[in-house]
MIGUVEX-455711 format. One record per residue (C-alpha): residue number from 1; residue in three letters; x, y, z. Coordinates in steps of 0.001 Angstrom, whole numbers, plus 500000, padded with zeros to 6 digits. Layout:
! MIGUVEX-455711
NUM  ALA  X  Y  Z
...
END
This chain:
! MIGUVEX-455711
1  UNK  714065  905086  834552
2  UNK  710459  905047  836132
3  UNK  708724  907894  836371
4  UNK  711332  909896  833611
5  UNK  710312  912600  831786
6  UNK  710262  912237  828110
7  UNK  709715  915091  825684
8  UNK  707475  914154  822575
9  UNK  707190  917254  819772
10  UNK  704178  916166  817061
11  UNK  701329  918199  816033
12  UNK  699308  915379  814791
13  UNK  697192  914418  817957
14  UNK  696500  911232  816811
15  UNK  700323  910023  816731
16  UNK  701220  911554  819670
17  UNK  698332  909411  821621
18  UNK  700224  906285  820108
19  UNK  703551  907452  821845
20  UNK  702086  909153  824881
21  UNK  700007  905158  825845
22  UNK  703305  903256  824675
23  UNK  705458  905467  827356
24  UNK  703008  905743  829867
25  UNK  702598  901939  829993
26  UNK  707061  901921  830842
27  UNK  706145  904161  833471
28  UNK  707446  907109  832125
29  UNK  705642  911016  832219
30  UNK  705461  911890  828613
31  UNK  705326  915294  827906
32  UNK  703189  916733  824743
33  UNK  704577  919572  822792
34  UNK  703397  921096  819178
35  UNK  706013  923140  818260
36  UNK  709420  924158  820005
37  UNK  707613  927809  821199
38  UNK  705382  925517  823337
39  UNK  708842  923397  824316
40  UNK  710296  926764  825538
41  UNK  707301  927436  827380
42  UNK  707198  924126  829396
43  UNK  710241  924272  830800
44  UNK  710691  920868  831401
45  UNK  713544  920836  828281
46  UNK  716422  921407  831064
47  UNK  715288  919705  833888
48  UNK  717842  916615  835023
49  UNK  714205  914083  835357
50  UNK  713958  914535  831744
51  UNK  715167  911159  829370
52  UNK  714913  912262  826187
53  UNK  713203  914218  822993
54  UNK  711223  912098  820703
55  UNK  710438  913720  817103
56  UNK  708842  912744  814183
57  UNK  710211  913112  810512
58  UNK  708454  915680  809409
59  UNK  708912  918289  813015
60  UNK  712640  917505  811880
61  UNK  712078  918523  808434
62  UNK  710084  921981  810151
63  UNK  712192  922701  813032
64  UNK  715279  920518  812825
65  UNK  717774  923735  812576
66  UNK  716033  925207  815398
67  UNK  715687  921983  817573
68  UNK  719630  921534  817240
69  UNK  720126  925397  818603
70  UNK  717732  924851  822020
71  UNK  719277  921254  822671
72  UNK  722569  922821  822284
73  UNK  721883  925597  824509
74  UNK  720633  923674  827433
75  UNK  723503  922730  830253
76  UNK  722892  919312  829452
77  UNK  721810  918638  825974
78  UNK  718752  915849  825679
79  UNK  719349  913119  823235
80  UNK  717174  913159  820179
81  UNK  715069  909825  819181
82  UNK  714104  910434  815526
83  UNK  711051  908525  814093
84  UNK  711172  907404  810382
85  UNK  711598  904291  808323
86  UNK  714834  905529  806438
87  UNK  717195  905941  808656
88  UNK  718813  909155  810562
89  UNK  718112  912331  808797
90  UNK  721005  914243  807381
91  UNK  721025  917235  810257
92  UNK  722116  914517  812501
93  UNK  725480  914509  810834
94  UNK  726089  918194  811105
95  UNK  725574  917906  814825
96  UNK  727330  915355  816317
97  UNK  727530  916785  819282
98  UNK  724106  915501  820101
99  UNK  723095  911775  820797
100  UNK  720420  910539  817677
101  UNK  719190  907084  818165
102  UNK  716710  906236  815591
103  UNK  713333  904123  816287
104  UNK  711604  902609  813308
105  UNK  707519  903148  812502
106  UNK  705935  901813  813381
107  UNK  706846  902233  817042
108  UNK  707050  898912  818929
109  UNK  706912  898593  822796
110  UNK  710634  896481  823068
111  UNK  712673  898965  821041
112  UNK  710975  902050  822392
113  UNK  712509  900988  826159
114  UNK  715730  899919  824593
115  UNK  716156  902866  822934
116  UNK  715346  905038  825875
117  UNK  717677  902783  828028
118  UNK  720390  904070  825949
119  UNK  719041  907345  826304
120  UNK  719395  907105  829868
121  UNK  723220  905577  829797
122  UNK  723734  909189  827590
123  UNK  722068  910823  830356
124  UNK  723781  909568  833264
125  UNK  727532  910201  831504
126  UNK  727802  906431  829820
127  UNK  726856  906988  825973
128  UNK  725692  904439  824318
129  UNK  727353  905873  821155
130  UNK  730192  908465  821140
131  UNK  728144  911654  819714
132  UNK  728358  910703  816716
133  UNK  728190  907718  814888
134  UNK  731997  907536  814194
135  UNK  731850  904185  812665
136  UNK  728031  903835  810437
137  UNK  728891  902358  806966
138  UNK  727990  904667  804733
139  UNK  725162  904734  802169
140  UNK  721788  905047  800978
141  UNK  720799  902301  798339
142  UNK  718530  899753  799361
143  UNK  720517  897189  800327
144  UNK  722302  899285  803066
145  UNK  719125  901002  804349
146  UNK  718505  897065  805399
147  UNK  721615  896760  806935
148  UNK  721479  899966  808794
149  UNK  717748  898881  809912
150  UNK  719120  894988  810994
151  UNK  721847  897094  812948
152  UNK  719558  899243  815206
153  UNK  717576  896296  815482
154  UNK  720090  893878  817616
155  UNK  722644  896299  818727
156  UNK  720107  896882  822097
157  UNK  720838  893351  822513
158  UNK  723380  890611  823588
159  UNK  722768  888403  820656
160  UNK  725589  886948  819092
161  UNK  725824  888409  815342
162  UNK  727437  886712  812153
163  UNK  728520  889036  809197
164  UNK  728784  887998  805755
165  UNK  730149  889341  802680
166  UNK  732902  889738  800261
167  UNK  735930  890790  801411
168  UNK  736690  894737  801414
169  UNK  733110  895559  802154
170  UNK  733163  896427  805289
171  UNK  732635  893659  808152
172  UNK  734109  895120  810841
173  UNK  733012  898636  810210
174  UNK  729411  897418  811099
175  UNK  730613  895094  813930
176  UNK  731875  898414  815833
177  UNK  728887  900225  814859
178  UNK  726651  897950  816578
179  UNK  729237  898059  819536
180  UNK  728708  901669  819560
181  UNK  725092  901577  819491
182  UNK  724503  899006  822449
183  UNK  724720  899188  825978
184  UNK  728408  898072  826258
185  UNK  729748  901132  824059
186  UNK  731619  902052  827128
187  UNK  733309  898814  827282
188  UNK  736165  897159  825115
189  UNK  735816  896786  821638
190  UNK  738455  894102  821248
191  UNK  739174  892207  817569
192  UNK  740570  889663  816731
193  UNK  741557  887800  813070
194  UNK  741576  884279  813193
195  UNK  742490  883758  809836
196  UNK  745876  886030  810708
197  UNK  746797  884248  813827
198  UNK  748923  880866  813682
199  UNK  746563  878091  814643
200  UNK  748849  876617  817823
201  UNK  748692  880545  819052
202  UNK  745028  880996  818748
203  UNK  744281  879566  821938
204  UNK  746826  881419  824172
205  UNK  745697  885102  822435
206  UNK  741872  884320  822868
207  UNK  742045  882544  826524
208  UNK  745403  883862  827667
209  UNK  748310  881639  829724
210  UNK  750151  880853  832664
211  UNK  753321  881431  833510
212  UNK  755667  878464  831656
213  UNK  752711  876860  830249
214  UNK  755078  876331  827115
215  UNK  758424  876826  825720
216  UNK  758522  880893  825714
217  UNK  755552  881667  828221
218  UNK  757385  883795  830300
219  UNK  754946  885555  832246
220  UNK  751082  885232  832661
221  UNK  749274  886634  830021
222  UNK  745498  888079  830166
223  UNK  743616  886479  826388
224  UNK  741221  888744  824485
225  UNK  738468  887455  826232
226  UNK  739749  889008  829360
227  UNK  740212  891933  827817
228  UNK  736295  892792  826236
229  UNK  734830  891767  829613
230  UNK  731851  893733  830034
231  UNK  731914  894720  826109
232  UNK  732026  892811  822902
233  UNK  734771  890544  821152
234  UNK  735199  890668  817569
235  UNK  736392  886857  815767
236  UNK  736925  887974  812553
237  UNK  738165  885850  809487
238  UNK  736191  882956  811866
239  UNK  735912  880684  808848
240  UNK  739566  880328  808774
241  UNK  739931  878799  812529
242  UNK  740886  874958  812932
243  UNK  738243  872750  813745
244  UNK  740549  871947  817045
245  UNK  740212  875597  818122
246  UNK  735969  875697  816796
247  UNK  735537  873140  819488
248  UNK  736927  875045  822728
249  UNK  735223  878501  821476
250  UNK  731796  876558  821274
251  UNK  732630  875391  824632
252  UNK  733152  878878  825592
253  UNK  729831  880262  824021
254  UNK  727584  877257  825840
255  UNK  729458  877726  829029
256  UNK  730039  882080  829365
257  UNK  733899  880472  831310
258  UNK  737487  879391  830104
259  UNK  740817  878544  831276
260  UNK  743500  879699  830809
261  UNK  746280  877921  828981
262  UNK  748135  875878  831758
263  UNK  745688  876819  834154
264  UNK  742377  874908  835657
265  UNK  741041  877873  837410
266  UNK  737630  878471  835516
267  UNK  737336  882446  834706
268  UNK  733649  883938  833815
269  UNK  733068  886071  831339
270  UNK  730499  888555  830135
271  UNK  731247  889530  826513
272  UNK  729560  889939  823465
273  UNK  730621  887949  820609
274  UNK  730523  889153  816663
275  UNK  731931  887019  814261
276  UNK  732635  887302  810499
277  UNK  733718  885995  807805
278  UNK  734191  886037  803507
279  UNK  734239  882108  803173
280  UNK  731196  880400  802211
281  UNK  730289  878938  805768
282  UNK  727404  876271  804156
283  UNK  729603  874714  801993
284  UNK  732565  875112  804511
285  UNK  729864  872616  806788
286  UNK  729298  869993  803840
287  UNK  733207  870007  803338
288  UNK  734001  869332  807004
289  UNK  735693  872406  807463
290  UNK  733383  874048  809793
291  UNK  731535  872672  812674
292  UNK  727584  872487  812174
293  UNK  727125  873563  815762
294  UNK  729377  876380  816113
295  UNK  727316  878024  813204
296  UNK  724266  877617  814829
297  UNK  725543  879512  817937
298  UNK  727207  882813  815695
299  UNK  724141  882598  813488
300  UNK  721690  883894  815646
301  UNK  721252  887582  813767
302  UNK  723155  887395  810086
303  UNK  724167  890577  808644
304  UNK  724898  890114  804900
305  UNK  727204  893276  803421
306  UNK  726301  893890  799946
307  UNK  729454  894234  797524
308  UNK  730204  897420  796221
309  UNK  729271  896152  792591
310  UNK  725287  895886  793638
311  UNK  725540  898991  795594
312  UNK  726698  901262  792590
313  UNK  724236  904369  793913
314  UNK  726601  904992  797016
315  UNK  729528  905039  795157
316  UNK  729334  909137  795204
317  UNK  728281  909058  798804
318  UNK  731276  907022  799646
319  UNK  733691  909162  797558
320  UNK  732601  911922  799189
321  UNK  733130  910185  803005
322  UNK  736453  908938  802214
323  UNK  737740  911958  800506
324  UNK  736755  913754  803609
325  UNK  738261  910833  805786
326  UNK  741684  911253  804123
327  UNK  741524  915570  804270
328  UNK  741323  914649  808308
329  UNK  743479  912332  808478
330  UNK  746472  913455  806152
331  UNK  745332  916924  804974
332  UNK  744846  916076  801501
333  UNK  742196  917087  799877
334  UNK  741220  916096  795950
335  UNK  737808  916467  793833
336  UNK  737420  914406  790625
337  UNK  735574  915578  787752
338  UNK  732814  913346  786207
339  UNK  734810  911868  783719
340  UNK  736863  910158  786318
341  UNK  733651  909451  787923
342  UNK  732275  907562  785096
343  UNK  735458  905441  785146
344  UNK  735191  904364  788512
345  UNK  730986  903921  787529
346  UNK  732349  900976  785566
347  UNK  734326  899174  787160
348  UNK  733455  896180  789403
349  UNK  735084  896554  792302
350  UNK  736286  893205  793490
351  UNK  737862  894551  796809
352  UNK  734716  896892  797284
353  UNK  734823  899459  799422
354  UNK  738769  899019  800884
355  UNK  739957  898852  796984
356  UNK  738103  901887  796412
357  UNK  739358  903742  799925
358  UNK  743180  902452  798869
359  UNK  743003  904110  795010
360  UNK  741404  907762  796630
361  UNK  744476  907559  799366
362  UNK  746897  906998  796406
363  UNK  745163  909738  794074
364  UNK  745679  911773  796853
365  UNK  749040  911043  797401
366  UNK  749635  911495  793444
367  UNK  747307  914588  793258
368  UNK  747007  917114  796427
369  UNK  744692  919601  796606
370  UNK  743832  918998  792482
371  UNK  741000  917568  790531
372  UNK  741327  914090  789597
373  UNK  740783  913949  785670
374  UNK  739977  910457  783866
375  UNK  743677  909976  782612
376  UNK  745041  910639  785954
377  UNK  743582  907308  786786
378  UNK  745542  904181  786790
379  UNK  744992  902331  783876
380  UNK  742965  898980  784878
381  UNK  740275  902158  786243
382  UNK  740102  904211  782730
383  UNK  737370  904657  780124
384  UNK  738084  902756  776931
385  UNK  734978  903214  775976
386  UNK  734192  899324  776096
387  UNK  731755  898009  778145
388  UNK  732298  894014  779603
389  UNK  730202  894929  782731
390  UNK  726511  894844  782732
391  UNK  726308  897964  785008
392  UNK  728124  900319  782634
393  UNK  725959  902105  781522
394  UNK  725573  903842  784714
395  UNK  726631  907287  784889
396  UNK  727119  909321  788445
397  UNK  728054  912668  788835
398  UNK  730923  913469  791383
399  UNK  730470  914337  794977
400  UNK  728996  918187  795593
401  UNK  726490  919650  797693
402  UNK  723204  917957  795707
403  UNK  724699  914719  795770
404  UNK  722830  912907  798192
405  UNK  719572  914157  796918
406  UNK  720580  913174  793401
407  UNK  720706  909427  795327
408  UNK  717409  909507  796754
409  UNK  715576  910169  793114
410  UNK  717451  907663  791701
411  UNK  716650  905202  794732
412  UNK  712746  906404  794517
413  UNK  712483  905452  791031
414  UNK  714364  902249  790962
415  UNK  712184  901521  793491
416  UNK  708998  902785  791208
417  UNK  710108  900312  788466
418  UNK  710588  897065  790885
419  UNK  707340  897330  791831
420  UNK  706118  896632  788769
421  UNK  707553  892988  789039
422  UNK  708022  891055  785983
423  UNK  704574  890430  784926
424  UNK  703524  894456  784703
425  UNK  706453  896411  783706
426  UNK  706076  899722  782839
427  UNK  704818  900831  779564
428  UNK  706374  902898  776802
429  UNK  704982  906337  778690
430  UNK  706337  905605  781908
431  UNK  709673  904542  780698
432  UNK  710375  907663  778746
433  UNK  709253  909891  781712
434  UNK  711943  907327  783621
435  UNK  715059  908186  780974
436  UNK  714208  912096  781191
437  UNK  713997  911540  785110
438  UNK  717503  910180  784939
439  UNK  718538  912926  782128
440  UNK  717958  915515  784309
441  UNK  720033  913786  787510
442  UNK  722435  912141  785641
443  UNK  722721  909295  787871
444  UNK  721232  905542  787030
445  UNK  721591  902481  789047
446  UNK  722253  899530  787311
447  UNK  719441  897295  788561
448  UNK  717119  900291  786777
449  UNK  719695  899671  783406
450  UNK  719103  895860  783387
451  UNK  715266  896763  783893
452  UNK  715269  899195  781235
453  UNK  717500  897409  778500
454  UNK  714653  894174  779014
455  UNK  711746  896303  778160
456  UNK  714112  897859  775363
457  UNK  714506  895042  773658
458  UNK  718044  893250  775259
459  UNK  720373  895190  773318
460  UNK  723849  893904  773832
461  UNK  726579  896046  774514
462  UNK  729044  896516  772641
463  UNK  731866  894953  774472
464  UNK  729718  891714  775556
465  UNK  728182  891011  778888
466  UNK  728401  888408  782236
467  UNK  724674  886997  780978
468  UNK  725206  884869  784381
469  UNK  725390  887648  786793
470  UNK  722878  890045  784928
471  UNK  720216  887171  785053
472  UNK  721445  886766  788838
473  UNK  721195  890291  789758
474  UNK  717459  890167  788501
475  UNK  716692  887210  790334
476  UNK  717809  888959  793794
477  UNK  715666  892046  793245
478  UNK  712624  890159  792377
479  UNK  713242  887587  794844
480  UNK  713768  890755  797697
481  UNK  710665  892602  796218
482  UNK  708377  889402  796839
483  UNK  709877  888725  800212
484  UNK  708885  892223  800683
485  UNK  705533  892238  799686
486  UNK  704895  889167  801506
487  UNK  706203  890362  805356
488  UNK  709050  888504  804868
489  UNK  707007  885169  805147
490  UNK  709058  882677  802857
491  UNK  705772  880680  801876
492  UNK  703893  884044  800505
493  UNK  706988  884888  798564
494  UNK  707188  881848  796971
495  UNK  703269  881707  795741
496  UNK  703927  885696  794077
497  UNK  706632  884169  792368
498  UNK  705192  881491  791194
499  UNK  707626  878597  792016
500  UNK  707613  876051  795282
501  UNK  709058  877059  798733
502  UNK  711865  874652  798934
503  UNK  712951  875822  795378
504  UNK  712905  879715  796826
505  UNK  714482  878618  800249
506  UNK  717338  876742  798164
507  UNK  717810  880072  796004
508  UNK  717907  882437  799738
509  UNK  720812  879686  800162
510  UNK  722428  880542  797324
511  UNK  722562  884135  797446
512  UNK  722783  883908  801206
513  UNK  719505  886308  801519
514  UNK  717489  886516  804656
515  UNK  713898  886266  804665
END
């Protein structure tokens, strides 16, 4: 990669000096454009030395249309890194056909040369990711803007990753993202559930046997380990495996080699391992269930998936990506109105995101090519006008062409009213500007609800409410705001809110947060 060409387009001098030292000092020729006339001029955008583009937020938001059209044209299109702090911008999903990686601000030496070593795989005909990013989990709340950053962050790398969350939300969805987003995209992605697999089999479908090894081993068989060398294995379900079977696999992880079952010929391997599970993997340890030492080695990088319930301001994003999903897939196509959108607003979701995906595939089966109305819902999803969930007085307007900007001005002003904390909450003034704000979108999130109905006064609904989880959902925002405001540093986010650290490091226990 030494002496590369890299392309970067700002016209504020002063950031491009910042880039130009970082990629000088990896040995690399940047190149300094202002604007894509003085790209065109350069002629260094089709020439084979050259790595990559690097561009800023706002050149995207100038010249992203136009950017797309020159890449496009050249014989070999250059792979775009994008610099912001939220996340791919939404031309990248119109143009697949180009590689996006995305760096975070501010720019930092390690993941600058990681991200251009991808670059360079996508350059030399082994892509990091396929085009596009077939398998991102979609969303733009809070919560998965830190999943999508935690993502980019280790996928470069061959750290072992643990996901946690609820079932339904989405585990393995992110485990083949960050597949597709490090170096061994071009290698097998190869699952495996460990919860679904008989424990006395486990062993021979991970490690693989010999011929006659036991009653019905009738030829050699290659394990799943054999067959992800050189790319990553995925244990899901890992809090269901035997403590018998947690014993060899920790043996595996120390020692990179196995056996085969009826075999003592030692076989390396170079895999990636991403685990997973639903079960509560602390209390799994205290029970005896789950070896203290085997969670040590998957818990290097934790991924926790928010359930759908505290991610409410997706739901029309996600609507919108599965109706799509199913048009492709099955070439059925419905729209609901917002009636049937307020419905679905209140309900809780237990099996998140996969209970959601199974009711659109069977409204879609029910209702081709129609609008879904409220009473075309099944009947545990309809409006009875009650309201036993804190969160329902959230309204959200059905998927259309505004829809992710109606997210982002709910997000910015949820985000306005946490920062207040809950010593200086907004006053009387700010709140009313806040309910015409959300008036005039028509879309409220329900962390911004609970904030609103405490400065209201606490009015109970009418049909009762889960006092429990409304008091915990508080908790977690405040607790994430302080961890926030404090760098992440456990000790400062315990002095803003005013308790002890081992009381705050007992509650990111409980909630299973990360500082």
């Amino acid at each position: 990669m030494a002496d590369a060409k890299v392309i970067v387009i700002e016209s504020v001098d002063a950031e491009a000096r910042t880039l130009l030292t970082l990629l000088r000092f990896l040995d690399l020729e940047p190149v300094h454009v202002r604007d894509l006339a003085a790209l065109r001029q350069s002629q260094h955008g089709g020439s084979l030395d050259c790595l990559a583009v690097i561009v800023s937020k706002g050149s995207v938001a100038a010249i992203g249309p136009e950017l797309v059209t020159q890449l496009r044209a050249m014989p070999q299109p250059l792979p775009i890194i994008y610099l912001s702090n939220d996340g791919l911008p939404k031309i990248a999903e119109s143009s697949g056909d180009l590689a996006w990686f995305h760096l975070e601000l501010p720019v930092k030496q390690r993941r600058l040369s990681a991200v251009l070593n991808q670059a360079q795989n996508v350059r030399s005909g082994h892509p990091t990711q396929p085009g596009t990013h077939r398998f991102r989990p979609s969303g733009t709340s809070r919560p998965m803007r830190d999943v999508h950053r935690l993502i980019e962050q280790v996928a470069p790398f061959d750290t072992n990753v643990l996901i946690l969350g609820e079932s339904g939300t989405g585990k393995e969805m992110v485990a083949r993202h960050v597949h597709e987003l490090s170096g061994r995209a071009g290698h097998p992605f190869v699952p495996v559930n460990c919860g679904a697999i008989p424990a006395d089999l486990l062993e021979s479908e991970l490690f693989g046997h010999e011929k006659g090894a036991f009653t019905g081993a009738l030829s050699t068989r290659m394990g799943r380990f054999e067959y992800a060398e050189g790319g990553t294995l995925f244990l899901d379900e890992i809090g269901d495996m035997s403590l018998q079977m947690q014993v060899k696999l920790l043996r595996v992880l120390q020692e990179r080699n196995f056996e085969r079952v009826g075999s003592n010929r030692t076989i390396r391997c170079n895999v990636r391992i991403i685990a997973a599970t639903h079960r509560d993997l602390d209390a799994a340890i205290t029970a005896g269930r789950f070896r203290e030492d085997l969670y040590y080695r998957l818990n290097v990088f934790p991924i926790q998936m928010p359930p759908l319930r505290e991610r409410l301001e997706d739901l029309p994003v996600l609507i919108d990506h599965l109706v799509q999903r199913q048009g492709q897939l099955a070439g059925r196509h419905i729209r609901l109105d917002k009636a049937a959108m307020n419905c679905l607003a209140r309900n809780p979701w237990p099996g998140n995101v996969r209970e959601l995906a199974n009711l659109l595939e069977r409204l879609a089966i029910l209702f081709p090519e129609q609008t879904v109305t409220a009473s075309d819902l099944p009947e545990r999803y309809r409006d009875k006008g009650t309201t036993g969930w804190f969160a329902s007085g959230m309204r959200i307007t059905p998927p259309a062409s505004g829809a992710e900007e109606l997210v982002g001005a709910t997000s910015a002003l949820l985000e306005k009213l946490l920062e207040a904390g809950e010593t200086d909450l907004p006053d009387g003034e700010e709140l009313a500007d806040a309910a015409e704000l959300m008036d005039t979108v028509d879309l409220v999130d329900p962390a911004d609800f609970a904030d609103r109905t405490e400065t209201a006064g606490a009015e109970l609904p009418r049909g009762g409410i889960d006092l429990k989880d409304h008091l915990s959902a508080i908790e977690i925002g405040l607790i994430r705001k302080a961890l926030e405001e404090a760098d992440g540093t456990v000790a400062g986010a315990a002095r803003l809110l005013r308790m002890r650290r081992t009381t705050l490091v007992e509650k990111l226990r409980k909630y299973r947060l990360s500082a």
